[in-house]
N, C-alpha and C positions, 0 to 999 in steps of 0.2 A: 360636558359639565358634570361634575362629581355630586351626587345629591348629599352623601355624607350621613344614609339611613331618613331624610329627611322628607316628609310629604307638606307640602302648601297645604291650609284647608280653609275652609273661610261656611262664618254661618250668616246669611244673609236675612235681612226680617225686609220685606217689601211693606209700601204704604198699600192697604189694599181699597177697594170698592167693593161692598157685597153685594155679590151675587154679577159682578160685572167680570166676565172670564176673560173680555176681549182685553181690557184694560190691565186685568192683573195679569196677563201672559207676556204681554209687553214691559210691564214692568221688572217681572221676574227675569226680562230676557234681558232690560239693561243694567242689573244689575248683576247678573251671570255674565256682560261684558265686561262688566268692572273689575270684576273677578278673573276674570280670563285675562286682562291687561294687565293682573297683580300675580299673573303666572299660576294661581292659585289651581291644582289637580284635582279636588274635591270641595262644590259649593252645595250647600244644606240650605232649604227652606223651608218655613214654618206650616205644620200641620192643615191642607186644606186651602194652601196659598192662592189656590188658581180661583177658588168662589170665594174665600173667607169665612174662617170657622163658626162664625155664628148665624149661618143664614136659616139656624130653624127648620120647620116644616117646608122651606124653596126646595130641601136635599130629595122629598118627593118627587118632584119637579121634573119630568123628562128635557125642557128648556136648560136646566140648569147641567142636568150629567152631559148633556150634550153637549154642551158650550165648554164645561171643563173637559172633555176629551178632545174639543174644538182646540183649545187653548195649548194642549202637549202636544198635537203637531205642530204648532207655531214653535213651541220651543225646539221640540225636534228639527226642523228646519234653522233653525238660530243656532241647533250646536254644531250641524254637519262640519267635518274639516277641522274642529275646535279639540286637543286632547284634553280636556275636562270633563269631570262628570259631576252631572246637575242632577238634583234630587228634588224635584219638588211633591206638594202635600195635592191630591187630589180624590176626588170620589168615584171610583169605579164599581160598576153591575158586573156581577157575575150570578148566574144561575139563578135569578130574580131574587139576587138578596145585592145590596149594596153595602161597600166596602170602603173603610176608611186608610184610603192607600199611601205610601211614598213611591212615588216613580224615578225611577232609577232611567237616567238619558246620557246617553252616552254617543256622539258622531252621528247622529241621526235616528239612533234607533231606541225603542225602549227594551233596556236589558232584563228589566225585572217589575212585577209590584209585591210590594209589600204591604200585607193588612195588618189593622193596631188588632192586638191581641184583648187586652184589656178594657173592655168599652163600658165606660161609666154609665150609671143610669141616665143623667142627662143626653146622652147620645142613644142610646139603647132605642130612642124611639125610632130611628131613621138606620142607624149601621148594626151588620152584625159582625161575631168577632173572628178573627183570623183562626183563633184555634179550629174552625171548620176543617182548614187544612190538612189537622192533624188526627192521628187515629184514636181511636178511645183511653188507648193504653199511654199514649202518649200523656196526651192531657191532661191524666192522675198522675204524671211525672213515676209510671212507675216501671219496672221492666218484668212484666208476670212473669210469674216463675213457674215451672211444670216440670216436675221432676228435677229440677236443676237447671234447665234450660231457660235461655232468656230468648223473650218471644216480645222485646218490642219493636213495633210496627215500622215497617215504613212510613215517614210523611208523604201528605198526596199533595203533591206538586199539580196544581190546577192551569190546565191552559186555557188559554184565553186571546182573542183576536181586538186589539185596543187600539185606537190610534189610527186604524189601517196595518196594523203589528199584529204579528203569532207572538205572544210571550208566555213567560211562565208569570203563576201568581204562587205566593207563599209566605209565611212568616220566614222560616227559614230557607234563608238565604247569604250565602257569604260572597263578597264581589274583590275580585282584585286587581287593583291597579299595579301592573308590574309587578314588583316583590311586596306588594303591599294590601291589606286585607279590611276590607271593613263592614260591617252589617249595621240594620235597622230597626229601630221600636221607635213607639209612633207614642207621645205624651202619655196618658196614666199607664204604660206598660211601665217604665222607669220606677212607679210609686207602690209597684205591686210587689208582695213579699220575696218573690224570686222572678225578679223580673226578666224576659228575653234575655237581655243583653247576656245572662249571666252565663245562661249556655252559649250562647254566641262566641264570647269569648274565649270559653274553655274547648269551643270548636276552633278557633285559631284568627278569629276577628281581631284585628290590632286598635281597629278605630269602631266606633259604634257611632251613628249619627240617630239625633233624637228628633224628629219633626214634633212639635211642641202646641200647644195654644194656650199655655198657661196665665190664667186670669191673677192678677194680683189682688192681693187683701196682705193687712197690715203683718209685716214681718214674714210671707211669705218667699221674699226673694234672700232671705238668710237662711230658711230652712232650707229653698233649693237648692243652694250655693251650697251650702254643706251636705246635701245628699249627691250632691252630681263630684263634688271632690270625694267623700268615702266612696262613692258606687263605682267611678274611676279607679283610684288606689287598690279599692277589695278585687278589681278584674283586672289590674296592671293594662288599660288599655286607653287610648285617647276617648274623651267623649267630646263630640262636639251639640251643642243643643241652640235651638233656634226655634223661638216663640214667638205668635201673630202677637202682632202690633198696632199702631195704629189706623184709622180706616174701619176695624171689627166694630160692633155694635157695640154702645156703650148703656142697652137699655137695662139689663140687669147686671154686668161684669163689668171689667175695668180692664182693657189689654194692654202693658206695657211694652210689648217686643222686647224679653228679655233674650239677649243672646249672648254667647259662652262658650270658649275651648278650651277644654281639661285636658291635661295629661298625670295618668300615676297619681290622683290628688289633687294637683298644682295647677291652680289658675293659670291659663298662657295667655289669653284676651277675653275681654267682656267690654259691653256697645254699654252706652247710655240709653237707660231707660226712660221711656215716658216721650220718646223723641214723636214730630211730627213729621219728622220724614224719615226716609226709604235707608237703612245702617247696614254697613257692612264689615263685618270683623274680619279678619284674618292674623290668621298663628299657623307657626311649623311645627308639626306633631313630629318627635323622633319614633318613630316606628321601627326602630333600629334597636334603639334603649329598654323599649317595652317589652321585644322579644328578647334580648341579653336578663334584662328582670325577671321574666318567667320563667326560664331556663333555670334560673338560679334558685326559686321560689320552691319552699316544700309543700307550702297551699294551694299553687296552681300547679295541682296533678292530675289525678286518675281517677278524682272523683267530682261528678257532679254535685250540685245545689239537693240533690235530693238521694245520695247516699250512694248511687248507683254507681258504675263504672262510666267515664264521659266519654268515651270510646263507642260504647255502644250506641250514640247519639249520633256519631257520625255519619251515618246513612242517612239519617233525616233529613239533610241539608243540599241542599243545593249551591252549589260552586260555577259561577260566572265569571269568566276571564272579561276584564273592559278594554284591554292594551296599554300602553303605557303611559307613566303622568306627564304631565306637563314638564316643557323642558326648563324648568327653576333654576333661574340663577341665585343660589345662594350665597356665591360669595360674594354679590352687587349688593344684597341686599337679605338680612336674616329676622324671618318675622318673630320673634319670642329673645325675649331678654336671658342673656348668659350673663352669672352670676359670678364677678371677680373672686368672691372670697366666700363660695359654699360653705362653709365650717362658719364662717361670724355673716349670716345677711343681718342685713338693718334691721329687718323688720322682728316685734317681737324679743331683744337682744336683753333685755334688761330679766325678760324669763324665762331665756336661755339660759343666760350665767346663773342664774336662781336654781336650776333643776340641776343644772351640770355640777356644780360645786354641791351640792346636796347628795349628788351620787355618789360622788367623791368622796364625800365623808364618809356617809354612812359604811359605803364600802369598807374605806378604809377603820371605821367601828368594829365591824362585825370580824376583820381581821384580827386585831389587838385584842377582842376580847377572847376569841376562839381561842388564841393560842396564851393566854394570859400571861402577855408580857408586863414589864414594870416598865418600860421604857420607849421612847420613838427615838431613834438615831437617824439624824441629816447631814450630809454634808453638804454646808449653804456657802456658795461662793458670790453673791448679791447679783445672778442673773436670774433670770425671767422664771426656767424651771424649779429650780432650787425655793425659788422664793415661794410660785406658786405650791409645792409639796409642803412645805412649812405653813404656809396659810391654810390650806387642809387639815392637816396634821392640829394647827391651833384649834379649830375648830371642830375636830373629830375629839380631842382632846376635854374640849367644852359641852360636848352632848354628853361622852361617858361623866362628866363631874369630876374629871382628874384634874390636878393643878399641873400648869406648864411649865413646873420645873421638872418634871419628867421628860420633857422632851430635851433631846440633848442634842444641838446644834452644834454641828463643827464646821468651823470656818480651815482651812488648809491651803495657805497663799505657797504661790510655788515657785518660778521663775518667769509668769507672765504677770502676773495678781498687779492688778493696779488698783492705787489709791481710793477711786470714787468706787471700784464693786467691793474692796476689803472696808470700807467705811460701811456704804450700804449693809452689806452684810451684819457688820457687828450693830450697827445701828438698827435694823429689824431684829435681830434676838432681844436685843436689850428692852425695845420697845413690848416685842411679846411676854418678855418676861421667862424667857424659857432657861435652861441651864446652856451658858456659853463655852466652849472651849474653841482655843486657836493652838494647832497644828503647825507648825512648817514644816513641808515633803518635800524642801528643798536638800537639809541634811541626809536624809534616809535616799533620795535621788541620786544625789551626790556618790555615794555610799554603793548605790547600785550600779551606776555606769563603769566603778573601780572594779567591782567583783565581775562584769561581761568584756567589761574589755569596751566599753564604748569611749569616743572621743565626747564631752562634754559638749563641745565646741561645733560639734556635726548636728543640726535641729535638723533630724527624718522622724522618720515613724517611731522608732525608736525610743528618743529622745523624748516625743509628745504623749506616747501609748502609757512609758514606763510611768509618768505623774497618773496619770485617771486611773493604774491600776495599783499605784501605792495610795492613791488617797481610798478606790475601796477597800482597800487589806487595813487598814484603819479605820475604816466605819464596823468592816465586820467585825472587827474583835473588840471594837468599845461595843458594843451592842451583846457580845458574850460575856462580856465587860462586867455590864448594868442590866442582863437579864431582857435585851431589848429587843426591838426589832429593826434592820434598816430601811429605811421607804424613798425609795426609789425617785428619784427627780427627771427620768430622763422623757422625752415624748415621743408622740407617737410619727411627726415628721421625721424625727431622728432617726427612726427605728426606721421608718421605709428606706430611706436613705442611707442605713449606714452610717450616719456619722455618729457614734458611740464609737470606743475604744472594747474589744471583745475582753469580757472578764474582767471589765474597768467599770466605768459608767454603763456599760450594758447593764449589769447585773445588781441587783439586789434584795431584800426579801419581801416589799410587796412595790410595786411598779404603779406608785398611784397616778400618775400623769402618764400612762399607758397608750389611753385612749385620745389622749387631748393634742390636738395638730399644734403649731408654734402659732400660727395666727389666733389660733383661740388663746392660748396662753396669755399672750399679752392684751387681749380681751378681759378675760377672766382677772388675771391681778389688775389692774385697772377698774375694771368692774370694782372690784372687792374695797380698792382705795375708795372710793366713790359711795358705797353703800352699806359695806359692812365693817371696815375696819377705820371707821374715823372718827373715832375715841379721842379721848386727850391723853392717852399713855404717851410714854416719849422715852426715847433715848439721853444716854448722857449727855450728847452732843445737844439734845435742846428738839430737836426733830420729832414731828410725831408720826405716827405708823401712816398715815395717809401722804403725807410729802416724801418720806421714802422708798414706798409704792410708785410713787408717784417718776419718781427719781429713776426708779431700776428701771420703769416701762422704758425713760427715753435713752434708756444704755444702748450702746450697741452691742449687739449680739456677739459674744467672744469664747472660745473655748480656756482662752487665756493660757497657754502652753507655751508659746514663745515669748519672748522675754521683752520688755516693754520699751518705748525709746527712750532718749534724755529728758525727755518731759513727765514719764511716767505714764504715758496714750496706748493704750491698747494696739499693736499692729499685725495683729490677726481677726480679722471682721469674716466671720464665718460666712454670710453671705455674698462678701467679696471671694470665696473662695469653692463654696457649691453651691452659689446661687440664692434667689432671693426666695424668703421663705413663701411669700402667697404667691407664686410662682410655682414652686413645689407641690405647695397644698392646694391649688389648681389642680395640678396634675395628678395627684396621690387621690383626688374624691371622683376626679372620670372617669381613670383608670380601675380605683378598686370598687366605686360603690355603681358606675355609667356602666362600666363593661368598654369602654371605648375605645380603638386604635390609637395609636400615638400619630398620625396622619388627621385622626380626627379630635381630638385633643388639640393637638396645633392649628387647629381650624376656628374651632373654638376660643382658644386662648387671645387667637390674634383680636378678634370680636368683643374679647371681655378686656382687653387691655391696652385697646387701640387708644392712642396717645399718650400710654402711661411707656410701654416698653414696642422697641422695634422689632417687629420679625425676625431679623438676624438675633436678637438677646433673646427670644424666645425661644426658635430652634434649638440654639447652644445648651439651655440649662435643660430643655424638654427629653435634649441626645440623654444631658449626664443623669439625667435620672431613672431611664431605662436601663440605661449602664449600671448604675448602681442598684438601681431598686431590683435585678436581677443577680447581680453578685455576691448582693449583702444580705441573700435570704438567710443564710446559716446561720447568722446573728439574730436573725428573727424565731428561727425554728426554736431555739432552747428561753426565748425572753420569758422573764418571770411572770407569775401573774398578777395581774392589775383589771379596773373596772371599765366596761365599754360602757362609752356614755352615747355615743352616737352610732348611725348605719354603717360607720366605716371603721374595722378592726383588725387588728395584726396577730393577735393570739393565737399561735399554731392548735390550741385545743377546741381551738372551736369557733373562730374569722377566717382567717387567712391559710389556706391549705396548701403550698407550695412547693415542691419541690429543690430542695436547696443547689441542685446541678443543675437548673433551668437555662436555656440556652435564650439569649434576647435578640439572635438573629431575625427572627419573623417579624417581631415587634418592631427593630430597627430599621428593616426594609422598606418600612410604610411610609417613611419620612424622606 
């Protein structure tokens, strides 16, 4: 089975009994079965699971450290034979100081423990803290310098006989399952200014598990939530966290069992809180995706949280092979929701289109005024692109205080121009108010196929190319015209793709829908009908800017180059011809923002579009866009410049770095 970069993981919160080890060992153990029945390679339990985090001065108690190390050979026994590895929270003695541990259980044995670094005063009375582990110099985060020499310490890896086990003890420690990497902090290390993880990570941990027992008080589980997505995001690494719950004392605290799996920022599962019984989450961390991000990242480099070089950290650490994860069927069954249409999710959408079209302008402001033109020149043929450039343009127009008959709209019907987008069209200039003109590049077309020798009558490349690059040889020179500038309508689907005509619709002189995929497009003008343009302006026809908005969303996509039928119907549907656009833009946000294979893109796809498109309609458009999205870099290499709104960009000056001879052999193989 292909895991697809993919690790199972699951955060478990048990109902505990305090101070009762026999009962919470059992508990922890069937709920590490349930876990093991959910395939899951890595289950995380809450801080101290085995007695329950609040049992006070019992941590003195030799009854009580006894019964919890009673307690991890039960589970040891419960994992033998099992490829999972359990982590649970317990109290371990070493060198008559006691230690607030995560133990690390792997096939029977214990691999590792791990002490909480950061031990609050409320605990201070009973635990001391893990930095015991580490050398002086360490623990000032600092690498003494002598002469120029760097003289920090090794960590001291303490050993220790637990369980009926020789192990090692250490904060620093990094464990791996198969190709895959994950270390430990124990609750308030998380809340400290540079917490573990931070190194951890920048040592090459993919996942961080948090054994937790975070008490709740009002609006605390918003401030976690938002520290455990940035603390995730700033270390490109999964977090999973698992907080004691119910069972814990309730004589001065309040235990929710909050539990939670981060990836990169992004929530992947969170339990109900408050519950009175025994929860268990699970989510697939791409560990795949994490390392592709890093790689790519110029903040996770060469330097630690505290200036130093993070390389010299690397001997601090301890590296523990566990063997391999669980054997996860992911394609029975994929825990973490894939996102049909990454460029527009639901959530949040109303200010998305609020900031994106705000960039847009501005952008395109600070162009018009730099180079102080007197004009904006478009060529607006009543689709999606064209419209959305115009409705920027009106609105960049309206921050400088200029009136919109500076903007000079040209409509250029040609040999495909049908009725409803040459209406639409004339009926949004009119309604904005902007100066109109119509063109026909049917003449001047005509004109051209005489002077090449082309048959009229033969619709190739030719035939289609020659209109997109007579209609820009008309925008540029009205624009030298009127002092103006042209702004670009084309997208950034387009662009990956290819479908631009080269020195046609490719080019113009500022590219304001550069960055904008086609499924945002028709987002964004919609949006805009909906909240910013529903005025009572109108056209002659009687229409007002919001129903012809309205009007172009539900057009079909056309380049309009071939020549229309007896009815006047468009019969070139761009999409019927390379596919459908969130399809595309599926593929264009895994590929350029995931790092993904086209094998694993197609994996994905089928998941995020299961009922809507067939495997075979998937494969098909997935081949042509490798095909293309590799052939048609030269059109990308020289694209004008325009504004990145989003993570994902094609600007050879500074997104997209490609080589325009790129072979898509490897790429294609995967499929």
């Amino acid at each position: 089975m292909k895991n697809y970069g993919f690790i199972r993981t699951a955060a478990a919160v048990p109902v505990v009994r305090i101070a009762d080890t026999e009962h919470n060992a059992a508990e922890i153990c069937r709920l590490a079965g349930e876990a093991f029945g959910k395939e899951v390679s890595l289950v995380v339990f809450p801080e101290l699971s085995l007695t329950g985090y609040s049992c006070g001065d019992l941590f003195a108690m030799n009854p009580l450290v006894k019964g919890a190390e009673d307690g991890i050979k039960k589970i040891l026994e419960f994992s033998r034979g099992k490829a999972m590895t359990i982590v649970v929270g317990a109290p371990v003695p070493y060198r008559s100081r006691l230690y607030d541990c995560a133990v690390v259980i792997r096939n029977g044995n214990v691999k590792g423990l791990v002490p909480k670094t950061y031990i609050p005063s409320s605990e201070s009375r009973w635990f001391a803290s893990g930095s015991d582990f580490l050398s002086s110099e360490v623990r000032n985060d600092g690498a003494l310098l002598d002469n120029g020499k760097d003289l920090v310490r090794e960590g001291y890896c303490g050993e220790i006989r637990y369980a009926g086990q020789r192990c090692n003890i250490s904060p620093n420690m990094i464990f791996g399952i198969g190709g895959y990497t994950f270390a430990i902090e124990l609750g308030n290390d998380l809340w400290a200014p540079i917490p573990p993880s931070s190194l951890h990570a920048l040592q090459g941990a993919q996942i961080i598990a948090n054994l937790s027992a975070d008490n709740e008080i009002l609006m605390k589980d918003r401030y976690r939530n938002g520290l455990l997505s940035q603390h995730s995001a700033k270390t490109i690494c999964g977090y999973i966290h698992a907080s004691a719950g119910y069972g814990e004392s309730s004589q001065d605290m309040v235990y929710a069992g909050a539990a939670s799996i981060w990836e990169n920022g992004e929530q992947l599962a969170e339990n109900e809180r408050f519950q009175t019984s025994s929860s268990l989450t699970v989510a697939d961390i791409d560990a795949e995706k994490l390392e592709g991000l890093r790689r790519r990242s110029v903040t996770f480099r060469s330097l630690s949280p505290a200036g130093t070089d993070a390389s010299s950290y690397y001997r601090l650490y301890n590296r523990v092979s566990l063997g391999e994860p669980c054997g996860t069927d992911f394609e029975k069954e994929l825990c973490r929701y894939v996102e049909p249409h990454p460029f527009v999710p639901e959530d949040d959408l109303d200010y998305r289109c609020r900031e994106i079209l705000s960039m847009q302008v501005i952008a395109l402001v600070r162009r018009l005024s730099h180079i102080n033109c007197r004009t904006a020149v478009l060529g607006i043929s009543g689709g999606l692109d064209s419209t959305l450039a115009l409705l920027v343009t009106a609105m960049a127009f309206d921050k400088l205080g200029w009136s919109h008959d500076r903007i000079v709209a040209v409509t250029m019907p040609g040999f495909g121009t049908t009725s409803r987008t040459k209406n639409n069209a004339w009926d949004l200039m009119e309604a904005l108010g902007v100066t109109c003109r119509e063109i026909s590049i049917v003449p001047a077309c005509e004109q051209h196929f005489k002077d090449i020798g082309h048959d009229p009558a033969r619709h190739d490349a030719t035939y289609e190319n020659s209109q997109a690059r007579e209609r820009t040889q008309i925008l540029m020179d009205i624009a030298n015209q009127t002092g103006g500038l042209v702004v670009g309508t084309g997208d950034l689907s387009e662009m990956a793709l290819g479908w631009a005509t080269y020195n046609g619709d490719h080019m113009s002189m500022y590219a304001v829908n550069a960055g904008i995929p086609k499924t945002l497009v028709r987002s964004l003008v919609k949006w805009a009908a909906e909240n910013r343009f529903d005025s009572d302006d109108a056209a002659a026809s009687g229409r007002g800017v919001k129903e012809i908005l309205l009007d172009i969303v539900d057009t079909p996509i056309s380049p309009e180059l071939l020549p229309a039928n007896d009815k006047g119907e468009i019969q070139q549907v761009t999409e019927d011809l390379v596919g459908p656009y969130e399809l595309h833009d599926f593929f264009i946000y895994n590929f350029m923002r995931n790092g993904y294979s086209p094998d694993k893109i197609y994996f994905l796809a089928r998941k995020a579009f299961e009922g809507s498109y067939d495997d075979e309609t998937i494969m098909k458009w997935l081949k042509t866009f490798v095909r293309r999205f590799f052939s048609q870099q030269f059109k990308r290499s020289c694209m004008p410049d325009g504004p990145k709104v989003g993570s994902v960009g094609l600007s050879p000056r500074g997104d997209w770095d490609m080589p325009s001879d790129a072979w898509s052999t490897l790429f294609n193989n995967s499929l």
